[in-house]
C-alpha positions in Angstrom: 5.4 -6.7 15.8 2.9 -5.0 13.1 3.7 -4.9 9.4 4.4 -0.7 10.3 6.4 -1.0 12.8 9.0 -3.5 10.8 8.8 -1.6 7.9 10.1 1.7 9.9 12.7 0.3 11.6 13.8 -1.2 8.4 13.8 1.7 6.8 15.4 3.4 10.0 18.0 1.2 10.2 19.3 1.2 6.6 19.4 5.1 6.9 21.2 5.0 10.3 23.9 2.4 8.9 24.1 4.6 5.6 24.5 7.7 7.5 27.3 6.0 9.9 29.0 4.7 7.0 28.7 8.2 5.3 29.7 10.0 8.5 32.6 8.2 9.1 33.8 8.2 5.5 33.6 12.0 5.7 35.2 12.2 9.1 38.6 9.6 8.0 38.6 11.0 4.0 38.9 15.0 5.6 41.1 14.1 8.2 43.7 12.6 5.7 42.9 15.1 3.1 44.4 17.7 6.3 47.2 15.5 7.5 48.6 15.3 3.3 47.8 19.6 3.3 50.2 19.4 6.9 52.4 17.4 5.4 52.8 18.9 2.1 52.9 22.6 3.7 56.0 21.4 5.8 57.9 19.3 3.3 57.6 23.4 1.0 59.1 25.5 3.7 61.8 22.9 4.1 62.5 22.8 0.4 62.3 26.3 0.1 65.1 26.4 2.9 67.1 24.3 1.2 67.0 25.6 -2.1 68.8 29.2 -0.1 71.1 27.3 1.8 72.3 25.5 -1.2 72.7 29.2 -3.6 74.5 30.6 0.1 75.7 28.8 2.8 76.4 31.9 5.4 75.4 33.1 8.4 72.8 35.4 7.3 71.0 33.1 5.2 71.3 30.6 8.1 70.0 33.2 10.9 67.2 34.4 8.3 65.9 30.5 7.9 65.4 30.2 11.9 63.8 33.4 12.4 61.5 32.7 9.7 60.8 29.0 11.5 60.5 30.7 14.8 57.4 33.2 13.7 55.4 29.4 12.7 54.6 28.9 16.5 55.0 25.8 17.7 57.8 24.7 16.2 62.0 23.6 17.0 64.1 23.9 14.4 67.8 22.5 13.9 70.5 22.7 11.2 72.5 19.9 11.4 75.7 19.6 9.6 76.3 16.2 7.9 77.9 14.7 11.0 75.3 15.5 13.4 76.6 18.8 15.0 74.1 21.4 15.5 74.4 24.2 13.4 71.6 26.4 14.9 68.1 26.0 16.3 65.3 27.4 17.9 65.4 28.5 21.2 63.7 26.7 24.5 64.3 23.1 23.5 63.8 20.8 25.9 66.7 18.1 27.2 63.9 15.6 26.9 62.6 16.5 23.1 66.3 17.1 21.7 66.8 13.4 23.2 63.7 12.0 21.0 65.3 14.2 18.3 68.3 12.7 18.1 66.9 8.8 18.1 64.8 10.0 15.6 67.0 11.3 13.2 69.9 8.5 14.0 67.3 6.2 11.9 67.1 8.0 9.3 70.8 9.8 8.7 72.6 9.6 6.6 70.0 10.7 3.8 69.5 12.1 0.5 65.6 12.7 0.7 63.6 14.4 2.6 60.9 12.9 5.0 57.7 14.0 6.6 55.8 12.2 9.1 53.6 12.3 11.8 55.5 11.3 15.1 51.9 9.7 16.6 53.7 8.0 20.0 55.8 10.7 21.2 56.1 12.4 24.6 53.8 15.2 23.3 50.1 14.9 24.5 49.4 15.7 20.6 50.7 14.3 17.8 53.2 16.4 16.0 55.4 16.2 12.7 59.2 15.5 12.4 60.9 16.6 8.7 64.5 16.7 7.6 65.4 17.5 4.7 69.1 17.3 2.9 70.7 20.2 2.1 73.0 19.2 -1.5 76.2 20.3 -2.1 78.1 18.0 -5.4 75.1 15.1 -4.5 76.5 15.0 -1.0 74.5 16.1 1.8 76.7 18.8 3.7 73.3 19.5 6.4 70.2 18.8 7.3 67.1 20.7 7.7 64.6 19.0 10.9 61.4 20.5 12.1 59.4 19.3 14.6 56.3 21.0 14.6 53.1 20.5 17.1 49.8 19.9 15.4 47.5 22.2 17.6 45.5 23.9 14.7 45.4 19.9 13.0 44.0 18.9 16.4 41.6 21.8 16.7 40.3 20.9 13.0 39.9 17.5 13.8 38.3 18.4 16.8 35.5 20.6 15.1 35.5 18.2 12.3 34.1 15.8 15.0 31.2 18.0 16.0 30.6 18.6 12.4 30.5 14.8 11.7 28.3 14.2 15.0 26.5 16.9 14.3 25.4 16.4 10.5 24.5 12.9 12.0 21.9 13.8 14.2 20.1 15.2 12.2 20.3 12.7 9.4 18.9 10.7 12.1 15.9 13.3 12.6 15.6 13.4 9.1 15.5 9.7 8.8 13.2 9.1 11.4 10.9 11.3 10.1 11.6 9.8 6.3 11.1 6.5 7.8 8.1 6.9 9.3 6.1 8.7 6.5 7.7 5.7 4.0 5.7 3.5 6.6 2.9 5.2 6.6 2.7 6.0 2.8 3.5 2.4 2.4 1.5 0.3 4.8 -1.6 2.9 4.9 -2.8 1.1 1.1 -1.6 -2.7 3.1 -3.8 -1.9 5.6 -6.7 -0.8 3.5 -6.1 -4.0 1.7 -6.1 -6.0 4.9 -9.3 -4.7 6.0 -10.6 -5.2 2.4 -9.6 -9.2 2.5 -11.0 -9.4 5.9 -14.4 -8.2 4.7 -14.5 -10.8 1.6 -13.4 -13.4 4.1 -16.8 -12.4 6.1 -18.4 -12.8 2.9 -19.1 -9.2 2.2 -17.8 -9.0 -1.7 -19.0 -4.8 -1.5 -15.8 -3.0 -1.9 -13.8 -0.9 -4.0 -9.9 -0.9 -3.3 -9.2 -0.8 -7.0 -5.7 1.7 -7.5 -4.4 3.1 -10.8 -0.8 2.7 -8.7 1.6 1.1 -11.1 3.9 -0.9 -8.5 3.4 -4.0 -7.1 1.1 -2.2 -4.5 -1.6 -1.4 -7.1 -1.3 -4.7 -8.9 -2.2 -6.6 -5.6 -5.1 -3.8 -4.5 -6.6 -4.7 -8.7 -6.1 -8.8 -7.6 -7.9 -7.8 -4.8 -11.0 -5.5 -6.3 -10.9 -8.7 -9.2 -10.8 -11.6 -7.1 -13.9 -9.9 -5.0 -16.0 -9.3 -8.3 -15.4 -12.9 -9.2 -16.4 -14.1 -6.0 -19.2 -11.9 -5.7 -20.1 -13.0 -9.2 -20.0 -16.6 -8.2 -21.8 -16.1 -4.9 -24.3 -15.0 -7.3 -24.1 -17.7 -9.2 -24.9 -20.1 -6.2 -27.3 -18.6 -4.6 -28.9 -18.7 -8.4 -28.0 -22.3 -8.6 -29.5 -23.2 -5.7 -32.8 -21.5 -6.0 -33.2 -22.9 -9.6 -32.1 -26.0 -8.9 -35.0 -26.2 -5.6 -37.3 -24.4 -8.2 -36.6 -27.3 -11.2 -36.7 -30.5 -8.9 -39.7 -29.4 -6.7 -42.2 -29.4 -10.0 -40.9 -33.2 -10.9 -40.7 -34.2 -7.5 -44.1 -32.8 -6.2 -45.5 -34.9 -9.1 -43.8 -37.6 -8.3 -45.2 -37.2 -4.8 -48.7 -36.5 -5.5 -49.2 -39.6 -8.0 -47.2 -41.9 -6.4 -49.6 -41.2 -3.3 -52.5 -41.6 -5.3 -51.1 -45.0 -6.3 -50.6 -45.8 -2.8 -54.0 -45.3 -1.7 -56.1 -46.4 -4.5 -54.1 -49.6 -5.5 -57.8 -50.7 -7.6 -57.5 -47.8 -9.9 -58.2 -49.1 -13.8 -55.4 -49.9 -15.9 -55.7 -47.1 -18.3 -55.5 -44.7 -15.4 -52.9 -46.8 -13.6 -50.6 -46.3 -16.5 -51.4 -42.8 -17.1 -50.2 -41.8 -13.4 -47.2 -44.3 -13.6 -46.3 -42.3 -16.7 -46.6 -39.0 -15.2 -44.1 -40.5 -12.3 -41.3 -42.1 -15.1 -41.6 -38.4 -17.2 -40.7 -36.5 -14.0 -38.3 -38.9 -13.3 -36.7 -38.4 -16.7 -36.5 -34.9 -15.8 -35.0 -34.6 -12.4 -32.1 -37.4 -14.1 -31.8 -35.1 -16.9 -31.3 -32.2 -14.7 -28.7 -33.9 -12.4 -26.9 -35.0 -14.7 -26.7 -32.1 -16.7 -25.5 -30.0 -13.0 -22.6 -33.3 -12.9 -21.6 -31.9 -16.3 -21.6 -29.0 -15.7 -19.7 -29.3 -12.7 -16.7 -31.4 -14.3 -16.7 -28.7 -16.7 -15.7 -26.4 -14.5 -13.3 -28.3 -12.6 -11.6 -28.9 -16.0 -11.9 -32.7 -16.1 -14.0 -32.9 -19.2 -12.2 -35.0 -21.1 -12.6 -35.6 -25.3 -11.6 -38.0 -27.0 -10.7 -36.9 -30.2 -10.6 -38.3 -33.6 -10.0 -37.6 -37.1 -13.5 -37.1 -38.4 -15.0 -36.1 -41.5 -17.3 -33.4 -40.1 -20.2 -33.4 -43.6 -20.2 -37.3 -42.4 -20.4 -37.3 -38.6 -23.3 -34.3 -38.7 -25.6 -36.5 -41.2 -24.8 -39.2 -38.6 -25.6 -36.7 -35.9 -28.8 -35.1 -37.2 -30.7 -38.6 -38.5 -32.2 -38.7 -35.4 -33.7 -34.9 -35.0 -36.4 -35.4 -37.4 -38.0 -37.7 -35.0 -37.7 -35.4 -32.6 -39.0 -32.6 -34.2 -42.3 -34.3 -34.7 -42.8 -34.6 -30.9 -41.9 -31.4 -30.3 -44.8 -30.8 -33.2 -41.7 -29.0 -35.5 -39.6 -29.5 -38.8 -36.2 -29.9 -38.9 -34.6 -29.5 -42.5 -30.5 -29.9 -42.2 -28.4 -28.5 -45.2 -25.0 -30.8 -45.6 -22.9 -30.4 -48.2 -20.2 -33.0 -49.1 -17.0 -31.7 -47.7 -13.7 -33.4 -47.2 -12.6 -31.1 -44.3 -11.4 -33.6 -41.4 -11.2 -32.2 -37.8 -10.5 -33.6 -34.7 -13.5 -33.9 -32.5 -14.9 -36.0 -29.7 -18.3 -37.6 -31.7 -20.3 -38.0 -28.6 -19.8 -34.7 -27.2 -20.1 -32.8 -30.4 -23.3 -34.7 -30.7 -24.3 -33.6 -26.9 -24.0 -29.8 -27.7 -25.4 -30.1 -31.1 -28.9 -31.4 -29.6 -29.2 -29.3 -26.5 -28.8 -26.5 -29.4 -31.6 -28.2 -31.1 -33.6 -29.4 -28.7 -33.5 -25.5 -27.3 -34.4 -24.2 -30.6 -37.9 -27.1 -30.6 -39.1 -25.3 -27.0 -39.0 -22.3 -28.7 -40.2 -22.7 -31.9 -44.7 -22.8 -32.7 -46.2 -25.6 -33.4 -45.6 -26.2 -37.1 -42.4 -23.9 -37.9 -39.0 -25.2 -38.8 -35.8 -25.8 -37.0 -33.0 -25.6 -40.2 -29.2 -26.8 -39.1 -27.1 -25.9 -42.1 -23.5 -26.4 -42.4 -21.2 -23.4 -44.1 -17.0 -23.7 -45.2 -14.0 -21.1 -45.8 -10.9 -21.4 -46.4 -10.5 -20.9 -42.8 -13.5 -22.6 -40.2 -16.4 -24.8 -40.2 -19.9 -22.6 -39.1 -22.5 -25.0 -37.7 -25.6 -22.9 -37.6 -29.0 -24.1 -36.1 -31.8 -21.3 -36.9 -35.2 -21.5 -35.4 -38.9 -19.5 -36.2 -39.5 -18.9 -32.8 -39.8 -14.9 -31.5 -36.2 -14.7 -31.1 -33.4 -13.6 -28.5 -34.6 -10.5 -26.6 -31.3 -7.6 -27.2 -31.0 -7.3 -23.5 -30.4 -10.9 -22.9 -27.8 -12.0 -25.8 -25.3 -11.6 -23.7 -27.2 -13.6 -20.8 -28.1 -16.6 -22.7 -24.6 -18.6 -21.7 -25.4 -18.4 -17.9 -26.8 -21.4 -15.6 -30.4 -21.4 -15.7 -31.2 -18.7 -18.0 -34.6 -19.0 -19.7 -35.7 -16.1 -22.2 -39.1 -17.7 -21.6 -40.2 -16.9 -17.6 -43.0 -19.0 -17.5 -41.5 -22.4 -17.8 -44.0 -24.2 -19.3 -43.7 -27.5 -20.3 -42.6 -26.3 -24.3 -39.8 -23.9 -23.1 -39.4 -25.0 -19.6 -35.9 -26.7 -20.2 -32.9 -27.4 -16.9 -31.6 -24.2 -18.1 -28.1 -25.7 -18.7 -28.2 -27.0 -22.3 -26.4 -23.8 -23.3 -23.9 -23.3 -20.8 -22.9 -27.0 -21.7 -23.1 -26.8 -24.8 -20.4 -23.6 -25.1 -17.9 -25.5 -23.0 -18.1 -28.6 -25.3 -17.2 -26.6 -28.4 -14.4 -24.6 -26.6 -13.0 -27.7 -25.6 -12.6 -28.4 -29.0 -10.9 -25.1 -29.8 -14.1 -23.8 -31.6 -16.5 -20.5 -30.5 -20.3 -20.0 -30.1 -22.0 -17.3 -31.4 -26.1 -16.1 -30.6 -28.1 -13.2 -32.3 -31.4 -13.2 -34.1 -32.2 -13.3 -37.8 -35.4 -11.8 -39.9 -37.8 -14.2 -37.7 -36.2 -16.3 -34.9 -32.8 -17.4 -33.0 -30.0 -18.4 -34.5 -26.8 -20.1 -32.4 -23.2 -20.7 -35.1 -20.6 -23.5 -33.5 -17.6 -22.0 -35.9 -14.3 -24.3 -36.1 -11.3 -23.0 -37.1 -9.3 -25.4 -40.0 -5.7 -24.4 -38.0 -7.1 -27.0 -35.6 -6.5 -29.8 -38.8 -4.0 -32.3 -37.9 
């Protein structure tokens, strides 16, 4: 059974059991509200009776009572005295109801109350009510007032009453079919949209827009939906990216690789100088296809969120002038300067050395590729109250505008030709930013008066 269909009949159902409940409520709560009116109506004629029989006691007053019980319709009256005796009643009653009188009241006589009830099982074909009430003479009953009267107009209420009730429950139930079926619509019409929507990313197409401004828990699942899409979209993206740069940055190294190792093979005589040259060519490509896997591996348990630091108290001055000793050499086989600016410090963080040194150098090693033959690569290291700023600045043409905000995605080179200066994996950055978030820090890019300039900033709240 579709989603619809349930949520109607749900929705039908609950109105049908709230409109039986309300129905019948209506139908028991009016019906007692007219049997206590009956009631009530009776017990004040009888007390009105007694009240004249007990100022005078005569014949007249007597006579006037019955005639006055005779115009109600419907009804026997007796006068009893306080013995049983008839005193006077109606005319016409039958052998069989004076009978059912008499049992009646020989349960209840002697009394000094009245009483009103509804005689239910009776050898009417309707229920009627039976009243006596005491008429008081020194707080001794000397009579007793009984009316039996038939309950035709009660009957005839009741019995529109029912057709009232029955009727104001059909059309509840019109009503709340139609209510229930525009609730279902209203609120499986956006379900299904969704529906269609997931089926579409599940066939890979990521193109929609389902997004709502709804505030239930309707709109919150159609804004998971249009989010989860754009992520997936983003990282389909991504992939195909991944891929194509990844088939791009091996092929170079491995066509190489290829091509001299051929050579090798089919001119085993070659000279020494030459057979050392090509071997060299083989080992540098080499070097580069590792570098580039195992920078994807890292890159990969980044994202899985198992990089794992291992953290120490370090004096950060001390660890980067252990860290940077090694750049200068560097720098002259890029053909570049490096000048590093360290002041003495005794701010401890904790930091993982190794990986701080692994994002430090792909920083630096990015700003060599892109820094002429001759200029200078400056790592200077500024304090506050609050953070450590790492800065590496280079004198290379700088970050184009458009792409600052690029420069953290896989494979992103500023520099589209990919020569050998500036033709890095791509990944250094990327790796580099996850390093120092790890560590709790941020990364910052922009350009300066002349060149790139990258800041590792980590906040002192991070002391322990």
């Amino acid at each position: 059974m579709r989603l619809p269909v349930k949520s109607g009949l749900l929705v039908l159902g609950g109105f049908i059991l709230l409109i039986v409940t309300m129905s019948l409520a209506f139908y028991y709560v009016s019906e007692s509200f007219y049997r206590e009116q009956l009631l009530d109506d009776i017990e004040r004629r009888l007390e009105a009776h007694r009240i004249v029989l007990e100022d005078s006691f005569h014949e007249e007053a007597i006579e006037h009572i019955r005639i006055m019980e005779e115009r109600q319709g419907e009804v026997n009256y007796l006068l009893l005295s306080s013995d049983g005796t008839v005193i006077d009643e109606t005319s016409g009653i039958p052998a069989a109801a004076r009978t059912t009188y008499e049992s009646w009241l020989g349960e209840r006589l002697p009394a000094e109350e009245g009483t009103a009830v509804f005689a239910e099982a009776s050898h009417h074909s309707i229920p009627h009510v039976y009243a006596v009430e005491p008429v008081m003479e020194n707080g001794e009953p000397v009579a007793y007032l009984f009316v039996d009267e038939a309950t035709s107009r009660f009957e005839a209420t009741q019995n529109n009453l029912v057709v009232l009730t029955v009727g104001m429950a059909a059309l509840s139930f019109v009503l709340a079919g139609m209510l229930a079926a525009l609730v279902s619509y209203f609120m499986t019409r956006p379900l299904t949209r969704l529906t269609r929507a997931a089926e579409k990313v599940a066939d890979g197409n990521f193109e929609m827009d389902v997004y709502s401004s709804r505030t239930d828990e309707i709109g919150e699942l159609s804004r998971g939906l249009q989010t989860m899409a754009e992520k997936l979209k983003s990282y389909q993206q991504s992939r195909r990216m991944l891929l194509s740069n990844v088939s791009h940055d091996l092929r170079t190294p491995l066509t190489y690789v290829k091509a001299y190792a051929a050579l090798l093979k089919d001119n085993p005589g070659l000279p020494p100088d030459e057979l050392i040259e090509q071997a060299g060519v083989i080992h540098r490509e080499a070097l580069r296809m590792e570098r580039l896997v195992e920078d994807l591996f890292q890159l990969t348990k980044m994202d899985e969120g198992r990089l794992r630091l291992e953290l120490h108290e370090e004096n950060i001055s001390g660890l980067l002038n252990v860290i940077v000793s090694s750049y200068e050499m560097m720098a002259r086989e890029e053909g570049c300067r490096f000048k590093a600016f360290i002041p003495d410090s005794e701010t401890m963080l904790q930091l993982d050395e190794a990986r701080l040194e692994q994002a430090l150098t792909n920083i630096v090693r990015n700003a060599f590729r892109h820094t002429p033959d001759g200029s200078c690569v400056t790592l200077e290291m500024k304090e506050t109250e609050e953070e450590v700023r790492i800065s590496i600045a280079d004198e290379g043409p700088g970050i184009p505008e458009k792409d600052i905000s690029l420069i953290w995605e896989r494979f992103y080179r500023s520099d589209a030709s990919r020569t050998s200066k500036t033709g890095g994996s791509g990944l250094g950055l990327p790796i580099a930013r996850q390093i120092i978030e790890a560590h709790g820090g941020t990364v910052e890019a922009g350009n300066r008066n002349s060149g790139a300039e990258f800041v590792f900033i980590f906040p002192k709240s991070l002391d322990q």
